[in-house]
C-alpha positions in Angstrom: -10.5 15.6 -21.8 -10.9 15.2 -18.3 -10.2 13.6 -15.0 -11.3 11.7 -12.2 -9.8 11.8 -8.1 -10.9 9.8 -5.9 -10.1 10.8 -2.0 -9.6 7.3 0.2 -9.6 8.7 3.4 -8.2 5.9 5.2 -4.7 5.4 6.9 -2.8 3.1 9.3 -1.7 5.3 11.6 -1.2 9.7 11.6 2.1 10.9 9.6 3.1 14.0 11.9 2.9 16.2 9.4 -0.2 15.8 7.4 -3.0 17.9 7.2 -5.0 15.6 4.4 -8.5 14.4 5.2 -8.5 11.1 6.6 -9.4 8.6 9.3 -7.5 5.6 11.3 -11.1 3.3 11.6 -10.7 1.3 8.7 -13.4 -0.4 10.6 -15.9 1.6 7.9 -14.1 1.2 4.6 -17.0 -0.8 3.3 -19.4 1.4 4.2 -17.5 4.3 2.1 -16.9 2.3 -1.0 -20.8 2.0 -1.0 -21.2 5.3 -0.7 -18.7 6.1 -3.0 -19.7 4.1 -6.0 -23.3 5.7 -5.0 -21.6 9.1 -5.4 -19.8 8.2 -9.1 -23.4 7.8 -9.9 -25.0 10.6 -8.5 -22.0 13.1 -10.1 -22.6 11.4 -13.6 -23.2 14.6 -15.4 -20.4 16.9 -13.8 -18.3 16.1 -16.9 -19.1 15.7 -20.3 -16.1 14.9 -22.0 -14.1 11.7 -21.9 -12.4 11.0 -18.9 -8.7 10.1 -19.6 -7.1 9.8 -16.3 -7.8 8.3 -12.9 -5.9 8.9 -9.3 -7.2 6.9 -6.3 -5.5 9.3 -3.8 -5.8 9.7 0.3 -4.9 8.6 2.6 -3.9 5.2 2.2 -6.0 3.9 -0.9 -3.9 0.5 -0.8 -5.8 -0.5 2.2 -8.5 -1.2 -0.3 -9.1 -4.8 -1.4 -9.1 -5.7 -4.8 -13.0 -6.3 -4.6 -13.6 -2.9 -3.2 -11.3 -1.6 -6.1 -12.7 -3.5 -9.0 -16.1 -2.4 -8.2 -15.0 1.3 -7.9 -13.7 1.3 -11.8 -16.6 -0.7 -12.7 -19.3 2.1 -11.3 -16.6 4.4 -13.3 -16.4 3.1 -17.0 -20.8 2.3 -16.6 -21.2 6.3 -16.0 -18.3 8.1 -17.9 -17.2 7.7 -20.9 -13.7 6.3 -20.1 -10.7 6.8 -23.0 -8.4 3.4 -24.0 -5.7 5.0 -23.0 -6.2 6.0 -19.7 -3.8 6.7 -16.9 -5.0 5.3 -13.5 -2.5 5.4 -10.7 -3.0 4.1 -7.4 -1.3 5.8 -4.3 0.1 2.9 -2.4 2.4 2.8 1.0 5.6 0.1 0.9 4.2 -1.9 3.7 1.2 -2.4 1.4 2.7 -3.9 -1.5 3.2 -7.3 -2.3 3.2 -9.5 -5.2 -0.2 -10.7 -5.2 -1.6 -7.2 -4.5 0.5 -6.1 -7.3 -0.5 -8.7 -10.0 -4.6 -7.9 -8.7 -3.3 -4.1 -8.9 -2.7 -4.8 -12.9 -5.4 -7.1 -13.4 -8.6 -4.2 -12.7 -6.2 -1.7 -14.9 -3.8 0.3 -12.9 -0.9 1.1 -14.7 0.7 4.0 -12.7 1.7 3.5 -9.3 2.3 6.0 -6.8 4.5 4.8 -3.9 4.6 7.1 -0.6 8.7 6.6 0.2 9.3 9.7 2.2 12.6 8.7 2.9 15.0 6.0 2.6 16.5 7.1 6.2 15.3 5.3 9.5 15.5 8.5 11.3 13.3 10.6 8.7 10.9 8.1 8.9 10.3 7.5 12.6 10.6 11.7 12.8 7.7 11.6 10.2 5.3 8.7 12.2 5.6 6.7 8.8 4.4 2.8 9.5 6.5 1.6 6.9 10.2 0.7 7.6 13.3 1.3 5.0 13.5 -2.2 4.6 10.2 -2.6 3.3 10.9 0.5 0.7 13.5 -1.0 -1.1 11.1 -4.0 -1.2 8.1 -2.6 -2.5 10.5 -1.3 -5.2 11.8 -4.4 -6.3 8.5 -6.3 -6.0 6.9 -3.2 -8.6 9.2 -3.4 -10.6 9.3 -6.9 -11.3 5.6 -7.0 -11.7 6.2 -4.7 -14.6 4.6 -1.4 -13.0 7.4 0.9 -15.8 5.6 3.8 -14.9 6.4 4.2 -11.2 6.8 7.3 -9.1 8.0 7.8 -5.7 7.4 9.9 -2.9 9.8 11.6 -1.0 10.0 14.4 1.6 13.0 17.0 2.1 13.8 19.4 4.8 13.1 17.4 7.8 15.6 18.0 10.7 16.6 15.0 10.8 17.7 14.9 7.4 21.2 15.4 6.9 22.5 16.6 3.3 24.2 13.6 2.5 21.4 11.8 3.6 19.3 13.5 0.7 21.7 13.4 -1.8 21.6 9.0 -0.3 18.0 9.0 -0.6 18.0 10.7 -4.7 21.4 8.3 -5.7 18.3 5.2 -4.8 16.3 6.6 -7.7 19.0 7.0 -9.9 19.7 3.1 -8.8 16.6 1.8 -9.0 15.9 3.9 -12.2 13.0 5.9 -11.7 10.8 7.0 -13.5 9.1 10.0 -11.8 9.4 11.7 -8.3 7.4 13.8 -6.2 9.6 15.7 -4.0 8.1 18.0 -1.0 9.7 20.3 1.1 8.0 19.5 4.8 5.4 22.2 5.5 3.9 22.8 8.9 0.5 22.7 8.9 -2.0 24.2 11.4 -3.8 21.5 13.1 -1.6 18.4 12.9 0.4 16.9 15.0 3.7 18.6 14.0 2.6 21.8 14.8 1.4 20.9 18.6 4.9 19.4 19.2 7.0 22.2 17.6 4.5 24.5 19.5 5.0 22.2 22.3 9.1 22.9 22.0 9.3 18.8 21.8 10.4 18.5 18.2 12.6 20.7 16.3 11.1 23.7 13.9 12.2 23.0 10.4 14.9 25.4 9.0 14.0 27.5 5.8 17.5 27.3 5.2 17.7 23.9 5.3 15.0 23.7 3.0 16.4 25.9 0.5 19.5 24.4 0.4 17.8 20.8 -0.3 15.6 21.9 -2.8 18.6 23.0 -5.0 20.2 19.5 -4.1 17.0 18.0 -5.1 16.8 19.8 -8.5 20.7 19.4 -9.5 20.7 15.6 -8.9 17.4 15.1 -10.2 18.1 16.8 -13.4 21.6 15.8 -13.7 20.0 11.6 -13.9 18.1 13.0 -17.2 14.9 14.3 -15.3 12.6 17.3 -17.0 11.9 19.5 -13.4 8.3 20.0 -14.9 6.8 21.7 -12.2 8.4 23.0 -8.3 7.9 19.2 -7.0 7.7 17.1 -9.6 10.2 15.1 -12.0 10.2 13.1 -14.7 11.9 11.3 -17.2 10.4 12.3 -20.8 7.0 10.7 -21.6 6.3 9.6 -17.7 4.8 12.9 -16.2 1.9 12.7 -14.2 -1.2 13.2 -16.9 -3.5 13.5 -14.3 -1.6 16.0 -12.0 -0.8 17.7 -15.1 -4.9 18.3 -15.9 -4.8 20.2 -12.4 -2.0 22.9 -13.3 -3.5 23.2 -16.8 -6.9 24.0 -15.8 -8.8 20.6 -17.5 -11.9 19.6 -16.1 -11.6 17.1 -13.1 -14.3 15.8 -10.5 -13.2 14.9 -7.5 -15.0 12.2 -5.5 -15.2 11.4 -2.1 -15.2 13.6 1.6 -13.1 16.6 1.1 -12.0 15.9 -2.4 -12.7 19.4 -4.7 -13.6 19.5 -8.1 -13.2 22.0 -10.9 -14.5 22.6 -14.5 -13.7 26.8 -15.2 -16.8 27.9 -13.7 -16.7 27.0 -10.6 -14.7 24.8 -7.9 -16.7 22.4 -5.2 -15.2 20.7 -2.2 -17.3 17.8 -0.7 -17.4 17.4 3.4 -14.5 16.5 5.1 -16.5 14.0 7.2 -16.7 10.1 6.5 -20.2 9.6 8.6 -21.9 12.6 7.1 -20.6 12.0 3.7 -21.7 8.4 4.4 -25.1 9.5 5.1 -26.1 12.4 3.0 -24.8 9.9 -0.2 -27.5 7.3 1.5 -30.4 10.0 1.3 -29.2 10.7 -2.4 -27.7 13.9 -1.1 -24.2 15.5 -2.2 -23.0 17.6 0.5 -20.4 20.4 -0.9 -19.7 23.7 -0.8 -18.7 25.8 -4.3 -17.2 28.9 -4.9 -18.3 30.4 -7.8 -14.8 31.9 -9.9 -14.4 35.4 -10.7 -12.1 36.3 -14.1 -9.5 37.7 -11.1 -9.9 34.2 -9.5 -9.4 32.1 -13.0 -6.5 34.8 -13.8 -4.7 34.1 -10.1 -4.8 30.2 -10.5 -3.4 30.7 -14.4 -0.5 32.6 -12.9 -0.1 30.0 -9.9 -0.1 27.3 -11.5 1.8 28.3 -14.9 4.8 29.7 -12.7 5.1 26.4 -11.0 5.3 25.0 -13.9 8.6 24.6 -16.2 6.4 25.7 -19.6 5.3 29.3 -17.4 2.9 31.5 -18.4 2.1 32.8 -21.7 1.4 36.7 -22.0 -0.6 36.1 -25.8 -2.9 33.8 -24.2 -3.6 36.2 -20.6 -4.1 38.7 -23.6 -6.2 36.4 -25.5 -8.3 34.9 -22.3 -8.8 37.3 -20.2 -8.2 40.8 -21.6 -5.9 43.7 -22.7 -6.2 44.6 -19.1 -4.9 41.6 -17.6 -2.2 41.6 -20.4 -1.0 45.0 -19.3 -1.3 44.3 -15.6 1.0 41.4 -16.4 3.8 43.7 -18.3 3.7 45.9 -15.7 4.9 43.1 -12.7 7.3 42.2 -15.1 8.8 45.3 -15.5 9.1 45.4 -11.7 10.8 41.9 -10.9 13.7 43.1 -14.1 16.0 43.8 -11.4 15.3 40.7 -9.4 16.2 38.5 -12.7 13.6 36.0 -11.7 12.5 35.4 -15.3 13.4 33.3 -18.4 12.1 34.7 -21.3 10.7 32.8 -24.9 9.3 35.3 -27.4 5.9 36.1 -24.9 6.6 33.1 -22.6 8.0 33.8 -19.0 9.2 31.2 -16.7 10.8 30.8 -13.8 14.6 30.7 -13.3 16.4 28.0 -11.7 17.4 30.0 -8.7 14.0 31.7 -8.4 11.6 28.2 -8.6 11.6 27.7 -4.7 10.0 31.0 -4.4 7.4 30.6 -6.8 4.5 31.0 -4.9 5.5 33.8 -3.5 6.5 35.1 -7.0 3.0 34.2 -8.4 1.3 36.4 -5.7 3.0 39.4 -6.5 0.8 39.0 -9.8 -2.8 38.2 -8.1 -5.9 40.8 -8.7 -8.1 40.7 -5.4 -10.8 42.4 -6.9 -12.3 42.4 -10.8 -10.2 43.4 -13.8 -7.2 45.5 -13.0 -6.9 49.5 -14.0 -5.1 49.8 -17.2 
């Protein structure tokens, strides 16, 4: 099985923090979905098996009309064999929803919805540049929920120095309220090239404080857990039976092709990222042209993502399938970090399953890295 993203890389207005591909002239939305539904086309064979989930991401992909949506599935399910069962979410923002966007949402087969909260705090969300208000949250809530969107996830974003604890611990007693199904929480990065950076660098805003952050995430995970929630992988909950299949496909290594300017794709031998670029995606998809790089993976590079991805996740990684996949010298490279981390207690251990303890999951990244193999196989 396999999956399909698709990058809208269209917004309002520029959050302060994000790094994401995208642009503010929605002027030329038209123009992409052309090109787009010319690209689903043109990547036809890129994946052979059937295609079970679907993620409009961005962006902002509810600044698409339902016209410009429809025809987007359409080009889909005529190219790729699409399963009954599929999961499509669309990411929306609150100041995008309403009920008759909602009921056209449902009607061209979206049944996951994807709702960019942030923050239920005025002062998080003027900090962030959000164009939504808190007002408008609770409504876009209310209005999903009585459409019948069940499988709804939210948004939010911790670690912002604006946010106070009991703000947080405000913002997580809303989803036990409105009775969530599945959050995303992120602790704010600062990114190179955005306008967060230039202000911090600029000593007009305030740096974030690691601290802070630390302290958050294990508010985060407590709360989140305590209301029933499986903490699945470092930023995402879920009630059973409502994880995020697609996102899921990603930290299991599945097949996925990703569609539009900057969006990657991945299926074990290699990974491709199309131009981030609207007008030169826009033009090289009119000549009949994909323009991408690709990076061709090494058994080093498919054994670094395995460990990356498995110790984000709560499952972790699995030392009879390293052994089975990628060798009796990965295996014992793997026993050997192991052995040094014992005294750091970072593990949880099932039979040849390792995951990562509660109080070690923050630092899981940095955890995975102590495992990664720069060059080819390691020396037994």
């Amino acid at each position: 099985m396999a999956g399909i993203y698709l990058h809208i890389p269209f917004c309002k207005k520029a959050c302060h923090y994000c790094n994401f591909h995208f642009s503010t002239q929605t002027v030329h939305i038209q123009s992409f979905v052309d090109a787009l539904i010319q690209e689903i086309e043109l990547q036809k064979s890129y994946i052979k098996e059937p295609i079970e989930t679907i993620y409009f991401g961005g962006g902002t992909p509810s600044l698409l009309n339902e016209a410009q949506l429809k025809s987007i599935l359409a080009a889909i399910y005529a190219h790729f064999k699409v399963e009954a069962t599929i999961e499509c979410t669309l990411e929306a923002n609150p100041d995008d929803i309403h009920p008759i966007k909602l009921a056209a949402w449902k009607q061209i087969g979206v049944n996951r919805l994807s709702i960019g909260i942030q923050s239920f705090q005025a002062a998080a969300l003027t900090w962030m540049n959000r164009a939504h208000t808190v007002e408008q949250s609770h409504a876009a809530i209310q209005m999903a929920k009585q459409a019948g969107i069940n499988n709804l996830s939210i948004d939010l974003i911790y670690g912002t120095p604006t946010l106070t604890d009991q703000g947080l611990m405000e913002d997580l007693d809303w989803i036990q309220q409105y009775q969530i199904n599945h959050v995303s929480c992120y602790a704010l990065t600062v990114e190179d090239k955005t306008a967060l950076k230039k202000l911090i660098e600029k000593a007009q805003i305030e740096d974030v404080d690691p601290e802070k952050q630390a302290r958050h995430f294990e508010i985060v995970t407590s709360k989140l857990m305590a209301m029933g929630m499986e903490h699945y992988e470092i930023s995402n909950f879920a009630k059973p039976g409502f994880r995020s299949q697609h996102n899921s496909h990603y930290w299991s290594g599945k097949h996925y092709l990703g569609l539009g300017p900057s969006a990657h794709s991945f299926n074990t031998i290699s990974r491709q990222w199309t131009i981030s670029n609207n007008a030169l995606y826009i033009q090289s998809i009119a000549h009949g042209q994909l323009n991408f790089e690709i990076e061709y993976l090494t058994e080093a590079n498919r054994y670094n993502e395995y460990m990356m991805t498995s110790l984000r996740r709560m499952e972790g990684f699995d030392l009879d399938f390293i052994q089975a996949t990628f060798g009796k010298s990965y295996y014992d490279h793997s026993i050997a970090i192991i052995h040094e981390m014992h005294d750091k207690a970072v593990f949880k251990q099932n039979e040849n399953r390792y995951s990562l303890n509660d109080g070690a999951k923050f630092l899981a990244d940095g955890i995975a890295s102590d495992f990664f193999i720069l060059e080819s196989a390691p020396t037994p």
